[in-house]
Each structure stands twice: as structure tokens, then as C-alpha cells.
C-alpha positions as CSV (number, residue, x, y, z in Angstrom):
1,X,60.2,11.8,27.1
2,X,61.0,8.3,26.8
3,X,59.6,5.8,24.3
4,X,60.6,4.1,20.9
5,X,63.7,5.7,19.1
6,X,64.2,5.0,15.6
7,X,66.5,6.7,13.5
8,X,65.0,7.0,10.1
9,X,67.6,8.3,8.0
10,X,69.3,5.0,8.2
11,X,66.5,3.2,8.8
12,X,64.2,2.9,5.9
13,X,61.9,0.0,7.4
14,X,58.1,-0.1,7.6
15,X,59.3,-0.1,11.3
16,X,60.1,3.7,11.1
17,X,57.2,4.2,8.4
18,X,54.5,2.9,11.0
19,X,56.1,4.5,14.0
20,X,56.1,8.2,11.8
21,X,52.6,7.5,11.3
22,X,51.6,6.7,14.7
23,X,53.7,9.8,16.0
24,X,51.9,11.9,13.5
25,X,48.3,10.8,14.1
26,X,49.0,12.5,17.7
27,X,48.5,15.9,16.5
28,X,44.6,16.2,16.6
29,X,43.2,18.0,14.0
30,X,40.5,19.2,12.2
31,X,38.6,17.3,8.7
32,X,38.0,18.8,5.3
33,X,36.9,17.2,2.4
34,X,38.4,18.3,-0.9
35,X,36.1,18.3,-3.7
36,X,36.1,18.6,-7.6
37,X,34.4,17.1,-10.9
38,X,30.3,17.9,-11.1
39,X,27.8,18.1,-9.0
40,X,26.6,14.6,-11.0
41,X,29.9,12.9,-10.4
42,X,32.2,14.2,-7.9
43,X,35.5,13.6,-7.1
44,X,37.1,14.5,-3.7
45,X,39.2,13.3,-0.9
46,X,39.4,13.5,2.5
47,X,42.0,15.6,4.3
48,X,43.8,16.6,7.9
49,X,47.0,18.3,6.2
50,X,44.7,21.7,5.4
51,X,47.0,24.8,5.9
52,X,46.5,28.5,5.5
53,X,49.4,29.3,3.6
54,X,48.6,33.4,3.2
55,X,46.1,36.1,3.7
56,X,47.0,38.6,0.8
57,X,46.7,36.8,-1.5
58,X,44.2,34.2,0.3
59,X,46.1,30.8,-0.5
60,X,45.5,27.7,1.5
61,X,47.5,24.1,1.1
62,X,46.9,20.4,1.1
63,X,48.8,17.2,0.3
64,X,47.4,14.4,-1.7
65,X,48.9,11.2,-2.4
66,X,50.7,11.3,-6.1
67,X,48.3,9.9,-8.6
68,X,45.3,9.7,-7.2
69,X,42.5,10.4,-8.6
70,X,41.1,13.4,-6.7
71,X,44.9,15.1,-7.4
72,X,44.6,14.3,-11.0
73,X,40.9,16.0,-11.4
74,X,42.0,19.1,-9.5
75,X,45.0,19.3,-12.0
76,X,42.6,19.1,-14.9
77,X,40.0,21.6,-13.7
78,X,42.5,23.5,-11.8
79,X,39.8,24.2,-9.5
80,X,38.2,22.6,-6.1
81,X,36.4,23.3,-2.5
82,X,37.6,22.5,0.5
83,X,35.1,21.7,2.9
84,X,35.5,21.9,6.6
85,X,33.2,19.1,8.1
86,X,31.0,19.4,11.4
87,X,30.4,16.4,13.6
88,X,27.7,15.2,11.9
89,X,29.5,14.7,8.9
90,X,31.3,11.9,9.7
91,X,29.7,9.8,7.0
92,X,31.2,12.2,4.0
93,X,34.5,12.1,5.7
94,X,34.4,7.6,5.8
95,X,33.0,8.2,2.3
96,X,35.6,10.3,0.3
97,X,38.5,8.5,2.7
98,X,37.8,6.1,0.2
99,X,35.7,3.9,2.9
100,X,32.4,4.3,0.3
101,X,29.8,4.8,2.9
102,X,26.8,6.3,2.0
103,X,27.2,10.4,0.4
104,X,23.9,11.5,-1.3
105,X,25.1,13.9,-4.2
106,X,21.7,16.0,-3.2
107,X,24.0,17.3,-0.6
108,X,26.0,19.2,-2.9
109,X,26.0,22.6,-4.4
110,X,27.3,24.0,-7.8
111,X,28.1,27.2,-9.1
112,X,30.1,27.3,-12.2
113,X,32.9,25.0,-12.3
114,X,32.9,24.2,-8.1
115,X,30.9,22.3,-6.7
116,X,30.6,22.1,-2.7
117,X,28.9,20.7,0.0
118,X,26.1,21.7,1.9
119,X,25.6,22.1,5.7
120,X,29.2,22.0,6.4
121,X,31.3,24.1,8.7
122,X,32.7,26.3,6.1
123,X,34.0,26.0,2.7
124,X,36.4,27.8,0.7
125,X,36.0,27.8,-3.6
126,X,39.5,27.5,-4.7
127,X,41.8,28.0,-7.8
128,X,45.0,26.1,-8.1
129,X,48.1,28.5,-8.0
130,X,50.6,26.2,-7.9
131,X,51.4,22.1,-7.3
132,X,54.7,21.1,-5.7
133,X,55.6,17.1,-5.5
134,X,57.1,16.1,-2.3
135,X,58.3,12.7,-2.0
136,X,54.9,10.3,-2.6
137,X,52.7,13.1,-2.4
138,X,52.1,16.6,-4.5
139,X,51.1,19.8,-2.3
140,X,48.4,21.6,-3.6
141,X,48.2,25.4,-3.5
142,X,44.8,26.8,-3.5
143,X,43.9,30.7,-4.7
144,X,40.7,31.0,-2.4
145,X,38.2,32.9,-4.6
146,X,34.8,32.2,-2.4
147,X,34.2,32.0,1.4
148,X,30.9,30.2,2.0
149,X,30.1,30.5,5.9
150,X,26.8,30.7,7.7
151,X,25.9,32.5,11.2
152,X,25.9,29.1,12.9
153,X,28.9,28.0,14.8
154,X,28.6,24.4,14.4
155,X,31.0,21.6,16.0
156,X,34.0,20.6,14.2
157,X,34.9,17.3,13.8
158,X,38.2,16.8,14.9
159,X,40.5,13.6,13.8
160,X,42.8,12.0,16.0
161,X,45.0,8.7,16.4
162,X,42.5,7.1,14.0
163,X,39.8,8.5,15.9
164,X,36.8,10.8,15.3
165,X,35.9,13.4,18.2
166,X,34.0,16.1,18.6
167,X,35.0,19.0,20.9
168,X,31.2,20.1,21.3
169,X,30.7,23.8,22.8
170,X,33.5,26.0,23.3
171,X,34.3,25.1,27.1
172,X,37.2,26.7,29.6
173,X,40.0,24.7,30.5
174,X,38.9,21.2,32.3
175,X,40.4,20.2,35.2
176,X,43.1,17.6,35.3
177,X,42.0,14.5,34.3
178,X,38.8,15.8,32.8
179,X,38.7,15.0,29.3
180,X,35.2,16.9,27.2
181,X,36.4,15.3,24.1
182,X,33.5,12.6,22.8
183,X,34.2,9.8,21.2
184,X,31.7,9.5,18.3
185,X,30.7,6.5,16.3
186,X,31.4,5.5,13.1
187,X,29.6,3.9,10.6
188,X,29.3,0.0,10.4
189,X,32.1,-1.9,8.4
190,X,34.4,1.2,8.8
191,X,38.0,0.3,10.1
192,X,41.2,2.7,9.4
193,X,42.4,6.4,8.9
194,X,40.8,8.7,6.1
């Protein structure tokens, strides 16, 4: 492979910082948005970094940037949802990236301390086993206590080089050169990652 080759343990520039980003956004990958706080005022995030950590116990990880404010109300509550968004929820992923487009709390759900969101592809009702800090960020180990999935297998929405996509239907292999990815829009006014 041949491209740009910067060595970033000597080099601690926003040169290395932007290509590490850039090299990163490659890997496509699904979007969740992490929730917590009421059903009234909710606090969440939105997230790529998801991770199934285990199946016995169920535990599941994230990363979120140190101090903010979504990390900080999860450590409080010690609980959260992680919601896996479909392709029509590209709006709640602008919204908790922090973008503020428009989220009607009507589509969200309680149950005790969690509150969740409606519609989505999936969402797990977590505990917080543990919190790690890694450099700027803490990594946030979930106890999954709830699995909320319906019959439906809706399409993901997938996030990639500050992109969203959907994939669609399941499809076989395209031929080369074919690409079944769709680029979908994004809301008005919205430029960056989430």
C-alpha cells in the first residue's frame, strides 16, 4: 500500500492527529445512540466505537470523550441504553452528535431508571460494570440487563468517512465495481462526524 507515512510516536502534530482520524473513519460501521437521564430530559451521545465485550456475563463497551456530559450522567445513574439506529434515524444520530437537529422526546420509552428509544434497530438496557480512562476518553463497560428487539429486520445505518449509508436488503456479493451502498441525506445545516 502506498500513501502518507507518519510516525506518531515522534510526531505529536495535528498532522498525525488528522491523518489517525481519517485512517480510522475507513472502517465502516454501524450507529448507536447512548442514552440516559429521563424520559423528560435525556441525555445521550452518539456512538461507532460499540463493542461486545462478553456473552456470559452479557457486557458490551463504548468510549466517550472524558467529561462530557453524557459520560458524567451514566456515571451518576450508572445505568444507560444503547440504541442501534436504522436508516431512518439519521436525524437522532445529527441530534445527540451534538448537531441539535430536531429529536421529539415522544419517541422515547421508560421503564424504571432507562429510558430508550422507540423504533430503533435494537436496544440493549445497560448497567455500568466498570469505567476505564484511556488517554482523552473513559471506556464504558455496560452489564446488559434488557434486550429490546422486534420481528422486523430493519436497515442499519452504517457510518463511514463522515458519511451516512445504508446497506438496504441483505444482498450477495456485487460484482466488481458495483457498489449497493446508498448515500443518504442529511439534514440541512449539518456538516461533520457524530
Amino acid at each position: 500500500m502506498s500513501g502518507t507515512i507518519v510516525d506518531c510516536t515522534t510526531s505529536k502534530t495535528s498532522d498525525a492527529v488528522s491523518l489517525y482520524r481519517r485512517t480510522m473513519g475507513r472502517l465502516a460501521g454501524g450507529v448507536a445512540v447512548i442514552l440516559s437521564g429521563t424520559r423528560e430530559a435525556p441525555v445521550g451521545m452518539t456512538v461507532n466505537s460499540l463493542v461486545s465485550v462478553s456473552l456470559n456475563p452479557l457486557l458490551l463497551l463504548f468510549c466517550a470523550r472524558l467529561h462530557s456530559a453524557t459520560a458524567a450522567a451514566i456515571a451518576r445513574s450508572e445505568v444507560f441504553s444503547v440504541n442501534i439506529l436504522t436508516e431512518g434515524q439519521i436525524r437522532a444520530s445529527v441530534h445527540f452528535s451534538g448537531k441539535h437537529a430536531d429529536f421529539d422526546t415522544a419517541d422515547l420509552q421508560a421503564r424504571d431508571e432507562h429510558i430508550w428509544m422507540k423504533d430503533n434497530a435494537g436496544t440493549m438496557l445497560c448497567r455500568v460494570e466498570r469505567i476505564h480512562r484511556a488517554g482523552d476518553h473513559d471506556i464504558i463497560i455496560g452489564r446488559v440487563d434488557d434486550v429490546i428487539a422486534g420481528s422486523e429486520l430493519p436497515a442499519p445505518l452504517i457510518y463511514h468517512e463522515g458519511q451516512y449509508y445504508s446497506l438496504g436488503s441483505a444482498c450477495a456479493l456485487p460484482e466488481r465495481g458495483d457498489s449497493r451502498a446508498l448515500r443518504l441525506s442529511v439534514p440541512d445545516g449539518y456538516e461533520g462526524r457524530p
